[in-house]
N, CA and C atoms as an extended XYZ file, in Angstrom:
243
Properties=species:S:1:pos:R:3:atomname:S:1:resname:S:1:resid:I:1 pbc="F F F"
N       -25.695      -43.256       -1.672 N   UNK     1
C       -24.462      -42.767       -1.087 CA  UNK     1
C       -24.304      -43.332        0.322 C   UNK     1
N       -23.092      -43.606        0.237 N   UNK     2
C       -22.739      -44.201        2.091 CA  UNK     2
C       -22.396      -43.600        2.846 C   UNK     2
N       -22.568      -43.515        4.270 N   UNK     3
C       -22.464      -42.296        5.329 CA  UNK     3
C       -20.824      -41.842        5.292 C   UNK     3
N       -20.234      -42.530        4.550 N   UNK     4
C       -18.693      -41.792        4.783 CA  UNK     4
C       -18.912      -41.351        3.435 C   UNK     4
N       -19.095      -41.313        2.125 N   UNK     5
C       -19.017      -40.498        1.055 CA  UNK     5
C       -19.788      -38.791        2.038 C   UNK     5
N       -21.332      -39.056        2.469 N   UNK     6
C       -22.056      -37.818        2.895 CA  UNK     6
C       -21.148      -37.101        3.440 C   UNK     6
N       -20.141      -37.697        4.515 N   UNK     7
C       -19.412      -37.270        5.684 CA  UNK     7
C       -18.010      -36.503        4.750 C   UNK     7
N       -17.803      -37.053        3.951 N   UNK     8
C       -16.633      -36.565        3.510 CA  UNK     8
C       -17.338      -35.354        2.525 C   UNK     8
N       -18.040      -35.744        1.968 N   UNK     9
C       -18.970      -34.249        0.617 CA  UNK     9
C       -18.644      -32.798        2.317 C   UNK     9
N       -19.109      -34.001        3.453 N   UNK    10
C       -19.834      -32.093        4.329 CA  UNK    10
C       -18.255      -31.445        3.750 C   UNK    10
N       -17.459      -32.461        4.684 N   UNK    11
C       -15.914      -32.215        5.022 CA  UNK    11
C       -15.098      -31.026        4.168 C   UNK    11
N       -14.979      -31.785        2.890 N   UNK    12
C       -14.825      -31.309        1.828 CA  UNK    12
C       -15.415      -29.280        1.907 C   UNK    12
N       -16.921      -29.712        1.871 N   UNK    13
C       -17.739      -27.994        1.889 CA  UNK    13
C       -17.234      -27.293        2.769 C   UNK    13
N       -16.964      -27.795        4.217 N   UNK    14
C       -16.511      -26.777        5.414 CA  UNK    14
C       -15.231      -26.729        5.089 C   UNK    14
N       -14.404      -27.060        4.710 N   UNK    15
C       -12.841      -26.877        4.599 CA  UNK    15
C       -13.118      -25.858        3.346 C   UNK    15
N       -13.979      -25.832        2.132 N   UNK    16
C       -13.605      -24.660        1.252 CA  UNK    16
C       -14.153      -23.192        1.652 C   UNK    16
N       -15.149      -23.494        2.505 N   UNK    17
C       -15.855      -22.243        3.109 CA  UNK    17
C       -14.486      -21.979        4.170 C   UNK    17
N       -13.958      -22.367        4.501 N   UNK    18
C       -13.005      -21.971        5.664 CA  UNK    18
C       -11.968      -21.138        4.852 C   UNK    18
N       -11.568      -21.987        3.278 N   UNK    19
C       -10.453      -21.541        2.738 CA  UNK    19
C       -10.661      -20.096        1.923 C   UNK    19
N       -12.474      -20.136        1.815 N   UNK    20
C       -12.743      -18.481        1.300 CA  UNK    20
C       -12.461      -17.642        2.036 C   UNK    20
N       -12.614      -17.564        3.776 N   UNK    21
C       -12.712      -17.350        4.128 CA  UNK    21
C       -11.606      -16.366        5.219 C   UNK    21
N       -10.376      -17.511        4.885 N   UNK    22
C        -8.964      -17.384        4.864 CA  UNK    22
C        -8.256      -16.434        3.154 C   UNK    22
N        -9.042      -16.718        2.797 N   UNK    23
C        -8.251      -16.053        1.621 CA  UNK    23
C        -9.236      -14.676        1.413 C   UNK    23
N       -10.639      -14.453        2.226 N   UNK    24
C       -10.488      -12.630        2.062 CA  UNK    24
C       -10.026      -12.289        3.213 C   UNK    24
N        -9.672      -12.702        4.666 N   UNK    25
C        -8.233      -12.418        5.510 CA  UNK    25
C        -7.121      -11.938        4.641 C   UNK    25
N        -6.417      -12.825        4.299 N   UNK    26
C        -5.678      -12.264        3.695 CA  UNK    26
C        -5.499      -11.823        2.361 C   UNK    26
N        -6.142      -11.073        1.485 N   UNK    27
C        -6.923       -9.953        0.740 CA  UNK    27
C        -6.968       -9.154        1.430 C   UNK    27
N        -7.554       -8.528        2.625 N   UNK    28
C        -7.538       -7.774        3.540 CA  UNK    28
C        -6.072       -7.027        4.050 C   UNK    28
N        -5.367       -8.355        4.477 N   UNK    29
C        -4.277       -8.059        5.114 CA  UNK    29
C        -3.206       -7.644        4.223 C   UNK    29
N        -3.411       -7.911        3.261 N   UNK    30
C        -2.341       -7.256        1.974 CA  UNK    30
C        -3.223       -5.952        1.596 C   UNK    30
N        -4.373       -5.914        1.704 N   UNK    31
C        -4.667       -4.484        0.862 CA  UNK    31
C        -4.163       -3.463        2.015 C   UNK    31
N        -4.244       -3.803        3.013 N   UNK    32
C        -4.025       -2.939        4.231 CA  UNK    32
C        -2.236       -2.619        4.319 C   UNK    32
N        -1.307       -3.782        3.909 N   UNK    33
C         0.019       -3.552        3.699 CA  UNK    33
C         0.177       -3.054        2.886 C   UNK    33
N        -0.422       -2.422        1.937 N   UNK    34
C        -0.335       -2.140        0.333 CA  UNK    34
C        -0.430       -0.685        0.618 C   UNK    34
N        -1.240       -0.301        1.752 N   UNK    35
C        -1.729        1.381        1.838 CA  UNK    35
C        -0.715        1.512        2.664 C   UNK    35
N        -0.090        1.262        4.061 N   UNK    36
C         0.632        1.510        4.407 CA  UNK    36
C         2.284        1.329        3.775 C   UNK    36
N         2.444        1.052        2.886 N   UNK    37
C         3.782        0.833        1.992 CA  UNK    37
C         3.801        1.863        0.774 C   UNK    37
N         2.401        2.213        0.815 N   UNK    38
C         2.393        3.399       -0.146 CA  UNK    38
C         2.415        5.024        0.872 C   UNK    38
N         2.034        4.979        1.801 N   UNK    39
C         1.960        5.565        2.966 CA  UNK    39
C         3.812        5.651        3.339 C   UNK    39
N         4.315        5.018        3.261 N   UNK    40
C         5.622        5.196        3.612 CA  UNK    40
C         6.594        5.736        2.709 C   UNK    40
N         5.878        4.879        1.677 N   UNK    41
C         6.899        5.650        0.199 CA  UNK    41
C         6.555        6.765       -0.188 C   UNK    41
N         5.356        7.196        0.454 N   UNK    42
C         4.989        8.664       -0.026 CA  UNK    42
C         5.993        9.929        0.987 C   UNK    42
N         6.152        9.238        2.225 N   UNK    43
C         6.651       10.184        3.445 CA  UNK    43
C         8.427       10.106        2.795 C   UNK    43
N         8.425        8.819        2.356 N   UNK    44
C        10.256        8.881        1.656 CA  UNK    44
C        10.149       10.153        0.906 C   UNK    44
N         9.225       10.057       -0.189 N   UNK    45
C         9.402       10.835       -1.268 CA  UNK    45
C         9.263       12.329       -0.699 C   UNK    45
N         8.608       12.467        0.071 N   UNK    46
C         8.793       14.109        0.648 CA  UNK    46
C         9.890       14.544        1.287 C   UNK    46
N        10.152       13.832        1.969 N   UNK    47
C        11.675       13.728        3.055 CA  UNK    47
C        12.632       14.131        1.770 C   UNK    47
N        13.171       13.633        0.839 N   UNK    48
C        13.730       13.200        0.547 CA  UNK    48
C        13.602       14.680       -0.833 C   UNK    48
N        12.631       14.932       -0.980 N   UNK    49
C        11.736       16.599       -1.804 CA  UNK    49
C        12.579       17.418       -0.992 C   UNK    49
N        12.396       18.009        0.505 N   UNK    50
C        12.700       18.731        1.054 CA  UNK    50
C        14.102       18.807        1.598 C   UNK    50
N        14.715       17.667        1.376 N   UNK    51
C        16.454       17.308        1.878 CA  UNK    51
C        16.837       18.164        0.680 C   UNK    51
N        16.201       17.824       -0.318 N   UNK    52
C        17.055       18.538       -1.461 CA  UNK    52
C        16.840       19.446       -2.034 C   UNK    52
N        15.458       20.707       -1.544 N   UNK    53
C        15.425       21.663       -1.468 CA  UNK    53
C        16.226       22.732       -0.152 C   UNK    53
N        16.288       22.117        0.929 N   UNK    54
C        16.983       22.854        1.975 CA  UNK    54
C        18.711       22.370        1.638 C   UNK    54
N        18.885       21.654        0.830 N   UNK    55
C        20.708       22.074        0.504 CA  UNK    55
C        20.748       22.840       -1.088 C   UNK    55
N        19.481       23.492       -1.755 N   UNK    56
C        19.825       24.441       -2.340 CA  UNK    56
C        19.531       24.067       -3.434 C   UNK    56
N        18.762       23.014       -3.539 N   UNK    57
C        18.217       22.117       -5.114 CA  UNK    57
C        16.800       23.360       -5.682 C   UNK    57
N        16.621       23.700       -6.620 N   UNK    58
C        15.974       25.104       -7.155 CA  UNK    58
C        14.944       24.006       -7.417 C   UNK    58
N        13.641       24.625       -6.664 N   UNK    59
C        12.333       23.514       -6.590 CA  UNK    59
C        11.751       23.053       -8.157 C   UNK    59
N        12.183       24.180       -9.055 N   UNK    60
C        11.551       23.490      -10.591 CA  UNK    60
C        12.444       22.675      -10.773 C   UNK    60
N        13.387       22.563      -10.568 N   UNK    61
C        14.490       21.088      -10.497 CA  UNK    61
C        13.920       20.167      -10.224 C   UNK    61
N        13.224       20.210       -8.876 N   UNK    62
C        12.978       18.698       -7.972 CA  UNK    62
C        11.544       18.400       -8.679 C   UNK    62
N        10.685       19.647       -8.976 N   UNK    63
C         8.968       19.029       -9.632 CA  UNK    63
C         9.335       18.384      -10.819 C   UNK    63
N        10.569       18.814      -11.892 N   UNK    64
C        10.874       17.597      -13.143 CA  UNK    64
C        11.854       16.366      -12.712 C   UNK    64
N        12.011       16.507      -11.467 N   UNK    65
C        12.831       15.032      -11.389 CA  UNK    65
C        11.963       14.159      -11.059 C   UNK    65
N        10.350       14.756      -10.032 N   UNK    66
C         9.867       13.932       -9.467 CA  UNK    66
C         8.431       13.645      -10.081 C   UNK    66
N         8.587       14.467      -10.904 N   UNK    67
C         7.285       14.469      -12.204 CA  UNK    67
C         6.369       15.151      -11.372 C   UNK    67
N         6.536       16.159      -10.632 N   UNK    68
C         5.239       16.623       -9.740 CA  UNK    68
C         5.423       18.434      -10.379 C   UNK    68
N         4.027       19.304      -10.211 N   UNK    69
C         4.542       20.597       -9.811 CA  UNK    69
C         5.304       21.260       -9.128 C   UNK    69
N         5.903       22.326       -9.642 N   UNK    70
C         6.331       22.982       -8.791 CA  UNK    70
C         5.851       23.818       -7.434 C   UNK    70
N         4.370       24.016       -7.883 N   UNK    71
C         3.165       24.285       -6.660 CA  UNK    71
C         3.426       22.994       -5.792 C   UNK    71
N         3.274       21.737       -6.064 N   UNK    72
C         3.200       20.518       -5.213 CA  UNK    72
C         3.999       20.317       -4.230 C   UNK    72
N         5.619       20.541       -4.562 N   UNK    73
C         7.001       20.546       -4.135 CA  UNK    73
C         6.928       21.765       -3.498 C   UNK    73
N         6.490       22.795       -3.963 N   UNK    74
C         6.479       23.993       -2.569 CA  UNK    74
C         5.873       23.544       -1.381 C   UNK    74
N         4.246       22.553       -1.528 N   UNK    75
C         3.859       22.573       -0.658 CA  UNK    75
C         4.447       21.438        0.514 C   UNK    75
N         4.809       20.580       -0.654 N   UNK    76
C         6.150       19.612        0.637 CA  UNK    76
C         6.563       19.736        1.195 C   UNK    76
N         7.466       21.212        0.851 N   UNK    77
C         8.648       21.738        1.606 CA  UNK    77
C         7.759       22.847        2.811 C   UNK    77
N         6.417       22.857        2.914 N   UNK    78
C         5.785       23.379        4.130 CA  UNK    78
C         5.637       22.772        5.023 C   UNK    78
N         4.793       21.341        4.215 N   UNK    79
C         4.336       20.437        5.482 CA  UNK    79
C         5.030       20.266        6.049 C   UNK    79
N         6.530       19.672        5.575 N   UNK    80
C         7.324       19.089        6.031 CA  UNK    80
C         7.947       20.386        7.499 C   UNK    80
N         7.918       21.449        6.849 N   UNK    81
C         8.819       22.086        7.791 CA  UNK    81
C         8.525       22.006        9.372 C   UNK    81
């Protein structure tokens, strides 16, 4: 082998170790957007529980719209308060 094949084999190795390396970064950075987007859609979904229990929506209404208990949806409408 000639010193530019060796030179290019390293080249080659450090650029894929870099690209693993870059790609559990971002693995990371999406699992972390993934909790906070579920984190947000969870705070919609309560907001949004309790808007329509405080204009008079009868809470076993809202636990079969939202597929949750009616224990669950009571407790929404606490936290939230």
């Amino acid at each position: 082998m000639s010193d530019k094949t060796k030179e290019h084999e390293y080249r080659i190795k450090e650029l894929e170790r870099q690209l693993k390396g870059l790609q559990r970064q971002v693995g990371v950075i999406n699992a972390v957007g993934n909790a906070r987007n579920k984190s947000t859609d969870q705070r919609l979904r309560d907001l949004e529980i309790k808007t329509a229990v405080v204009q008079g929506a009868p809470q076993k209404e809202i636990a079969k719209i939202y597929n949750l208990s009616p224990g669950r949806v009571s407790q929404i409408v606490k936290k939230i308060a």
